[in-house]
C-alpha positions in Angstrom: -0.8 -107.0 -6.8 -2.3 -104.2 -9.0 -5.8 -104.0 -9.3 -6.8 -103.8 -13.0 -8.2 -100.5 -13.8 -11.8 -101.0 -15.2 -12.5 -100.2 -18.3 -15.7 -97.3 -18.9 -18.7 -99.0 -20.5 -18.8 -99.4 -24.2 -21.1 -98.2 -26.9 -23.6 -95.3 -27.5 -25.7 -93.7 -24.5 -28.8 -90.9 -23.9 -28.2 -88.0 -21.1 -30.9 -85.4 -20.7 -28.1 -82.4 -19.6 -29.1 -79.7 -17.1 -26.6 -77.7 -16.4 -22.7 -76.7 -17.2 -19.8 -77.8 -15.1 -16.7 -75.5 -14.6 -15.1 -77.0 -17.3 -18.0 -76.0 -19.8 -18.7 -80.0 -20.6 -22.6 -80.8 -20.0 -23.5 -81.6 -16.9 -26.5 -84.8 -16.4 -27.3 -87.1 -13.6 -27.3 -90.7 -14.7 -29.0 -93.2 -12.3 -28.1 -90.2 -9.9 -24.7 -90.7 -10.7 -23.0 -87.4 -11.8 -21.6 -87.5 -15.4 -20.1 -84.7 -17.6 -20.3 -84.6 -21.5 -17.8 -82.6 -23.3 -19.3 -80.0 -26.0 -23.3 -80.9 -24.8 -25.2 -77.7 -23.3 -27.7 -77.3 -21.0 -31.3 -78.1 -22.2 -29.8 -80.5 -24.6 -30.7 -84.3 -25.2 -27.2 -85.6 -26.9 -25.8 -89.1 -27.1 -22.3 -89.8 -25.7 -19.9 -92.5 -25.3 -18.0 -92.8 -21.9 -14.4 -91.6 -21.8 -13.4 -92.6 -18.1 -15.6 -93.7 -14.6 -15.1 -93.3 -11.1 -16.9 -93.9 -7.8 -18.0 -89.9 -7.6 -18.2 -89.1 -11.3 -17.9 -89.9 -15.0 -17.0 -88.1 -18.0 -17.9 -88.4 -21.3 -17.9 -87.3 -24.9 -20.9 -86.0 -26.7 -21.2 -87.9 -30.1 -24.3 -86.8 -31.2 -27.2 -84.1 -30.6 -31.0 -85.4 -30.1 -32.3 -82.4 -28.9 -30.5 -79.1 -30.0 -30.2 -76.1 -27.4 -31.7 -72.4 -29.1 -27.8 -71.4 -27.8 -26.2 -74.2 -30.3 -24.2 -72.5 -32.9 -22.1 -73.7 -35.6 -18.0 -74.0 -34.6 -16.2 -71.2 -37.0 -13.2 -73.9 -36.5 -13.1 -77.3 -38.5 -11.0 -78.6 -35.9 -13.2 -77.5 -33.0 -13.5 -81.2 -30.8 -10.0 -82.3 -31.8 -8.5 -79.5 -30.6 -8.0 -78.4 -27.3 -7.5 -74.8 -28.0 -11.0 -74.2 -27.7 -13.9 -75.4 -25.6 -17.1 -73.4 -25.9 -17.3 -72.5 -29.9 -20.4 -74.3 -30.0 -22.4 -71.9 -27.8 -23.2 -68.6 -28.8 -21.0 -65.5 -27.5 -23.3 -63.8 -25.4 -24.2 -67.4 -23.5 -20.4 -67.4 -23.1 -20.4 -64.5 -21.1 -23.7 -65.8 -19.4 -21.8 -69.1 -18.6 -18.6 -66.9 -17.2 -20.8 -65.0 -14.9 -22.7 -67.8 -13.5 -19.3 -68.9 -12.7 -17.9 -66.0 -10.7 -21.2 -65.4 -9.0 -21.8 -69.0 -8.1 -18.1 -69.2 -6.4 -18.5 -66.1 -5.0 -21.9 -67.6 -3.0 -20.7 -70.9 -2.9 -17.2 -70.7 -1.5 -16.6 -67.1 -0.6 -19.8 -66.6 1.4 -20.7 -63.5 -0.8 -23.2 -61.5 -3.1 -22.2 -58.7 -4.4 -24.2 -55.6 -4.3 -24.0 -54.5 -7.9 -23.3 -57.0 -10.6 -21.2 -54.8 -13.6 -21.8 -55.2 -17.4 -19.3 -57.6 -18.8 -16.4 -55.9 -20.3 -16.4 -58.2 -24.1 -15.0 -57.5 -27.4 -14.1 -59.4 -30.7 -14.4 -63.3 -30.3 -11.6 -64.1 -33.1 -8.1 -63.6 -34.2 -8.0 -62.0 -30.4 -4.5 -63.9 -29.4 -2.1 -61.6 -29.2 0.6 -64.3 -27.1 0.5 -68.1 -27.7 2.3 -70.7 -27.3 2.5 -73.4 -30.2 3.7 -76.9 -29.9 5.8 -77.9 -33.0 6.4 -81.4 -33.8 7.7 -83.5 -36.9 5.5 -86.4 -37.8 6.3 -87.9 -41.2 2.7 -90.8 -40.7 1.1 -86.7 -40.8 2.6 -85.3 -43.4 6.0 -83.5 -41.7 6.0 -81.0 -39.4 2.8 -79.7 -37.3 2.2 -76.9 -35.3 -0.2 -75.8 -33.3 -2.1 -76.8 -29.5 -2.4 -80.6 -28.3 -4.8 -82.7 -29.2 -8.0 -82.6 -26.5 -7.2 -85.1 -23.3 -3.6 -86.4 -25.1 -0.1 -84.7 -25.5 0.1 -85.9 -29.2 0.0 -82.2 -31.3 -3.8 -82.0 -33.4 -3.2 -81.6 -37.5 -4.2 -77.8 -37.7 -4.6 -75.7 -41.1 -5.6 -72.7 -39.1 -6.3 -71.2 -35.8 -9.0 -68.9 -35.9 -8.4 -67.7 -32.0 -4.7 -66.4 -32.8 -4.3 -63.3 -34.1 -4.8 -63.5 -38.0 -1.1 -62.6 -39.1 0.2 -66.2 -37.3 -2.8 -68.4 -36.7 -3.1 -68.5 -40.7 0.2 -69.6 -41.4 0.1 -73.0 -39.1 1.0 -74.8 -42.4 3.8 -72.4 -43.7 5.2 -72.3 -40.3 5.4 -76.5 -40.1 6.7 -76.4 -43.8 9.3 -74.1 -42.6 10.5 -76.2 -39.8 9.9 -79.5 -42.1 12.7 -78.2 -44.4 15.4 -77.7 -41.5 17.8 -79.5 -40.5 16.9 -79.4 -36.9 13.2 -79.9 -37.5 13.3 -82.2 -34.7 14.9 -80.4 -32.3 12.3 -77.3 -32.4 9.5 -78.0 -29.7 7.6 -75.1 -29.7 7.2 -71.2 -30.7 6.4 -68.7 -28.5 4.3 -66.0 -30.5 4.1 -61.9 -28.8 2.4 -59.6 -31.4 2.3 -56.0 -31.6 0.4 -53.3 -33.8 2.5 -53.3 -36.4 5.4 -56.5 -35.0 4.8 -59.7 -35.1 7.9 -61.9 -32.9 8.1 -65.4 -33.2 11.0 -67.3 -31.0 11.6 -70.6 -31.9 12.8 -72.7 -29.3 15.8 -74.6 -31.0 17.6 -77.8 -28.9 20.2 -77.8 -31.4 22.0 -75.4 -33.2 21.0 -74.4 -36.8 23.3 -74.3 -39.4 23.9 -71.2 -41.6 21.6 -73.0 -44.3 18.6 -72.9 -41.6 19.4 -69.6 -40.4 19.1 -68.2 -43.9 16.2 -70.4 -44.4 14.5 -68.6 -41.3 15.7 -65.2 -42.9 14.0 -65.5 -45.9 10.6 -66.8 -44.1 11.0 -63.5 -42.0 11.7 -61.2 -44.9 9.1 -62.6 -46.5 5.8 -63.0 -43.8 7.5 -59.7 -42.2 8.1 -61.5 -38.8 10.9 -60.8 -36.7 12.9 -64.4 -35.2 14.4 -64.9 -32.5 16.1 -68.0 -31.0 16.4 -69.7 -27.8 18.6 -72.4 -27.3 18.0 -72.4 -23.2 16.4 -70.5 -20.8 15.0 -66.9 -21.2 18.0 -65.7 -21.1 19.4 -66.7 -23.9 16.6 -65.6 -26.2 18.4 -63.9 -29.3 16.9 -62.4 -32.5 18.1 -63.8 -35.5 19.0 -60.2 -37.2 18.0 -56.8 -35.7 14.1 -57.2 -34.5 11.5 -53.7 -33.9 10.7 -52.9 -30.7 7.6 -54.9 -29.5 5.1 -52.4 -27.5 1.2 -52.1 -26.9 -0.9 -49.3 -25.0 -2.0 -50.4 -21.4 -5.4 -48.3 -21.6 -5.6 -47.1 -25.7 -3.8 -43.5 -24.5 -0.8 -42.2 -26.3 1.6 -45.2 -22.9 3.5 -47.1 -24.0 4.9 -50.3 -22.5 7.8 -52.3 -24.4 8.3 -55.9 -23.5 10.1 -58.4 -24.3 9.4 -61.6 -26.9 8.6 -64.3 -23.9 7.6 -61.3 -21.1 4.0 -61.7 -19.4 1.6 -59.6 -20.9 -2.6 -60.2 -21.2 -3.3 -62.7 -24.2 -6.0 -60.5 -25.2 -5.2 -56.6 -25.8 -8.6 -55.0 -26.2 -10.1 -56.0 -23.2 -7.3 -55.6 -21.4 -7.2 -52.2 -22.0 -11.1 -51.8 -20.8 -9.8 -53.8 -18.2 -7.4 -50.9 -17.0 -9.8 -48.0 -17.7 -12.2 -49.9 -15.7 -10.1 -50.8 -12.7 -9.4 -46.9 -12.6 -13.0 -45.7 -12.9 -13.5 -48.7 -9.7 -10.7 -46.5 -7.9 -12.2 -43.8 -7.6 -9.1 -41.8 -8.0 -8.5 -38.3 -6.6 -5.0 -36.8 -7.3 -2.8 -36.9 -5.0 -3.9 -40.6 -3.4 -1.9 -42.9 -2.4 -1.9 -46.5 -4.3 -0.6 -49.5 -4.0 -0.7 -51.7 -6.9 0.5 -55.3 -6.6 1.5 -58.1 -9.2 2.3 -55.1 -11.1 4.5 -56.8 -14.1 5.6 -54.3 -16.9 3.0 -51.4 -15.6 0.6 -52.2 -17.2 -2.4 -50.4 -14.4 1.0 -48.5 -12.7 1.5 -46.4 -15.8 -2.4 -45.6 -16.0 -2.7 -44.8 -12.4 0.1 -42.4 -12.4 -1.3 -40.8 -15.5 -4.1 -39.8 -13.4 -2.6 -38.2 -10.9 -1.9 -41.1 -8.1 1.0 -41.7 -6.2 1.8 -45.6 -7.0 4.0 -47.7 -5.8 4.0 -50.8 -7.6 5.4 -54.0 -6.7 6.6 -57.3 -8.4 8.0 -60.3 -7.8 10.2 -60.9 -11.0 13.5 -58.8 -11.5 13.5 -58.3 -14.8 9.8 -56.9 -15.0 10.2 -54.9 -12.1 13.5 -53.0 -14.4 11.5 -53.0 -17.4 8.6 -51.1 -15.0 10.9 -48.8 -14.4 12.6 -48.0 -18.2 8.6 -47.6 -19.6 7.7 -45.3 -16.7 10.7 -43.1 -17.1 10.2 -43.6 -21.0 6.8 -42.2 -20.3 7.8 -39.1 -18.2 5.9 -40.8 -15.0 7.1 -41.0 -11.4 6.2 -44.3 -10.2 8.1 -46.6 -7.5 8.7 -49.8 -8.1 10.0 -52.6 -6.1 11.1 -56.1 -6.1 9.4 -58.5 -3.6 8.0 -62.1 -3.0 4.8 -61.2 -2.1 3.5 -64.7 -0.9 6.2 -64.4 2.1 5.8 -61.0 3.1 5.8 -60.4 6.9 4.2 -56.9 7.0 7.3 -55.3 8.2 8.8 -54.4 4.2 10.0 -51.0 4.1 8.0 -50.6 1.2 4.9 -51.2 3.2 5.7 -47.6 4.8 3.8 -44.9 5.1 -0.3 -46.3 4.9 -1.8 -45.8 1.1 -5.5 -44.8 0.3 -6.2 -47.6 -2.2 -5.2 -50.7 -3.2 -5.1 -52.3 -6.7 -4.3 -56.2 -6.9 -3.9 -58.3 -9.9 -2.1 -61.6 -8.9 -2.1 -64.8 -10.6 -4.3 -68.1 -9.7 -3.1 -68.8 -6.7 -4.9 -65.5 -5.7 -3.9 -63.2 -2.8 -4.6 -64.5 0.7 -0.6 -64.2 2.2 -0.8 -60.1 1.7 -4.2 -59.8 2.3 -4.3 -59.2 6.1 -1.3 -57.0 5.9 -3.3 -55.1 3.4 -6.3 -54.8 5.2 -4.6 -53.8 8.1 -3.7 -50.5 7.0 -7.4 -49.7 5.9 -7.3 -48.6 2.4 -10.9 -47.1 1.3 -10.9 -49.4 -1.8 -9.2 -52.3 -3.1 -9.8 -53.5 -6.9 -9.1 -57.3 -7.0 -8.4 -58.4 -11.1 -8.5 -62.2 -10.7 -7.6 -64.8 -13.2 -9.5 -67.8 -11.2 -13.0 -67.4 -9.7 -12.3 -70.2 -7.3 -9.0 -67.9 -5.0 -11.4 -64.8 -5.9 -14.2 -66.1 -3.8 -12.0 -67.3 -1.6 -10.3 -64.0 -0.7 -13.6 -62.4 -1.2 -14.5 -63.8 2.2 -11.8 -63.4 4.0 -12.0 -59.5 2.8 -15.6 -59.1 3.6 -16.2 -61.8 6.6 -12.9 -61.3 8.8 -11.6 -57.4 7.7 -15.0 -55.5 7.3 -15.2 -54.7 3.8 -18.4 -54.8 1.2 -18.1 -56.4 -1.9 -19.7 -53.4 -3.8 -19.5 -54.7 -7.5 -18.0 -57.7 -9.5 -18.1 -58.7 -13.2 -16.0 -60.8 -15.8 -13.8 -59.7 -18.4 -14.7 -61.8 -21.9 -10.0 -61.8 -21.7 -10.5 -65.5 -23.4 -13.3 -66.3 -25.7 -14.4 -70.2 -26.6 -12.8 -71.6 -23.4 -14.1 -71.9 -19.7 -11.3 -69.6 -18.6 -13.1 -66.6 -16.1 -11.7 -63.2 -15.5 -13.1 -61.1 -13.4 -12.8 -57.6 -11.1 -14.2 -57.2 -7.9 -14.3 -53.7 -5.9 -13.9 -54.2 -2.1 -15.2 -51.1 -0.5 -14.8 -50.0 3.6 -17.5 -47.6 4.4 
């Protein structure tokens, strides 16, 4: 027998809130009972209806402000609540950043058993049009007015009704409309899902994901939208590997560190959402280094090179490694392309034993920039070799602390500095670089 699931209480209700939770929603304690409130702040008296209750928590949705925070601002975006592109637009930048550090620092102390000695300036930059990759659901929905596309609604997979983004980078996230009226006059304009957006300086790609094949009326169809916005198309009709562009497409390529590098890449290949801070982000993790020519440096998670090239640049000795073939050869092309020596090499660096050849002889420093799951499989073999200084880039505060201790509490290093990287404004999302020092 299934017990019914109970329903969260109706109607309108007061929280006083007091802090934030990971998330960004409003943190209150109701009746001591622990509640978040999406889109209330700290300091704030706001009204709220319940979405959902459990034994340990609830959550809810703020429907109205009593008591405004001084940090309150005014959303830039009309669909700001419906959306779940965007979290934080109603507090002000610089609290953003505030929020962020709380965040790292707090997980840091909390989980990692760690403070560090020197907290660094946040690393920020331009709040809008700052998307240079996205991801955007397409969907036909006649009740809606044809085609939309764009990021799902908040808390449901159903696609929101966007006119804009303001987040994406200007040249796509104003042409939401002209993108769904595109698809709306296909023929397959239900079997297009999503399109994957990569922009460059001076290139804009767009691949539309296609799960039937367009005729010759919808390729021309695509032409002409190309020809006209100045985007280059591609299609995929099934994995990455059978990405296509529709006619001859530019070369897509970016600067890792606002030098005279280049890095090419592909439509659908990793790269940071966010170009200017992620070239502070590389000047920055130099700088950490400490670099004298000559050292020896092992970078991990390396991708397309985006620190390798950098590092080389100034005179170090990398090898770089990677888990993903393809990256790993398109490593190598842009370092060549660039007239730098740097070795790269394929491996699955959450199995590795210690024993790689690669591993061979010691290095001096150590750069690592691995995804959320952080790095805690190489770390021992890493700080078993002693490296003077290791610059941890982390994408999730949570595996940072974590690793932070094991660095510090079981291998002898001091955490000598940490700060976040402003890579995604308006969300929750926290990046952040720590520099692990052995003295």
């Amino acid at each position: 027998m299934h017990r019914r699931k109970k329903l969260p209480p109706a109607g309108e209700f007061t929280a006083d809130i007091i802090d934030f939770d990971h998330e960004g929603r409003g943190f209150a304690r109701i009746d001591g009972k622990a509640t978040f409130i999406a889109d209330a702040l700290p300091g704030e008296r706001v009204r709220f209806k319940y979405l959902r209750t459990s034994r340990d928590f609830d959550e809810g949705q703020c429907v109205a402000v009593e008591t405004a925070s001084p940090h309150r601002v005014e959303p830039r975006c009309a669909h700001f609540g419906l959306c779940g592109g965007c979290s934080m637009q109603h507090l002000a930048p610089d609290q953003q950043i505030a929020f962020k550090q709380k965040q790292m620092l707090g997980q840091l102390e909390r989980s990692g058993k760690v403070v560090p000695d020197e907290v660094a300036a946040p690393i920020v930059g331009d709040v809008w049009g700052y998307r240079r990759r996205a991801r955007l659901g397409a969907k036909d929905v006649p009740k809606k007015g044809g085609v939309l596309v764009g990021f799902r609604e908040r808390e449901s997979s159903f696609l929101a009704t966007l006119e804009r983004c303001h987040v994406v980078d200007a040249r796509v996230g104003e042409k939401l409309r002209e993108l769904g009226a595109l698809i709306g006059a296909l023929s397959i304009r239900r079997q297009v899902p999503q399109i994957e957006v990569a922009c460059a300086t001076d290139v804009v790609a767009l691949v539309f994901r296609v799960l039937a094949p367009p005729t010759d009326a919808d390729r021309e169809a695509l032409r002409a939208f190309a020809v006209a916005e100045g985007f280059d198309i591609y299609l995929q009709t099934g994995g990455p590997d059978s990405i296509r562009p529709l006619d001859d497409a530019k070369l897509l390529q970016y600067s890792p560190d606002g030098s005279d590098l280049t890095l090419r890449f592909e439509p659908t290949d990793f790269i940071q959402v966010n170009g200017t801070i992620s070239q502070r982000t590389v000047n920055q993790a130099l700088d950490w280094l400490d670099l004298t020519a000559g050292e020896r440096v092992l970078e991990l998670f390396c991708g397309l090179g985006n620190f390798s090239l950098p590092l080389a640049r100034r005179g170090a000795q990398v090898l770089a490694v990677e888990g993903e073939k393809g990256l790993v050869q398109r490593a190598r092309d842009n370092a060549a392309r660039n007239g730098l020596d740097v070795r790269f090499e394929k491996a699955d660096l959450f199995t590795a034993t210690g024993d790689e050849s690669w591993l061979q002889p010691d290095f001096d420093k150590v750069l690592l920039d691995p995804p959320r799951a952080g790095a805690k499989e190489i770390l021992p073999i890493i700080a078993k070799r002693k490296p003077k200084r290791i610059v941890y880039v982390s994408c999730h505060p949570g595996t940072l602390a974590r690793d932070a201790g094991m660095l510090v509490q079981e291998f002898g290093y001091r955490l000598a500095r940490a700060g976040v990287m402003d890579m995604f404004p308006h969300t929750s999302h926290v990046e952040s670089m720590a520099l692990f020092v052995r003295d």
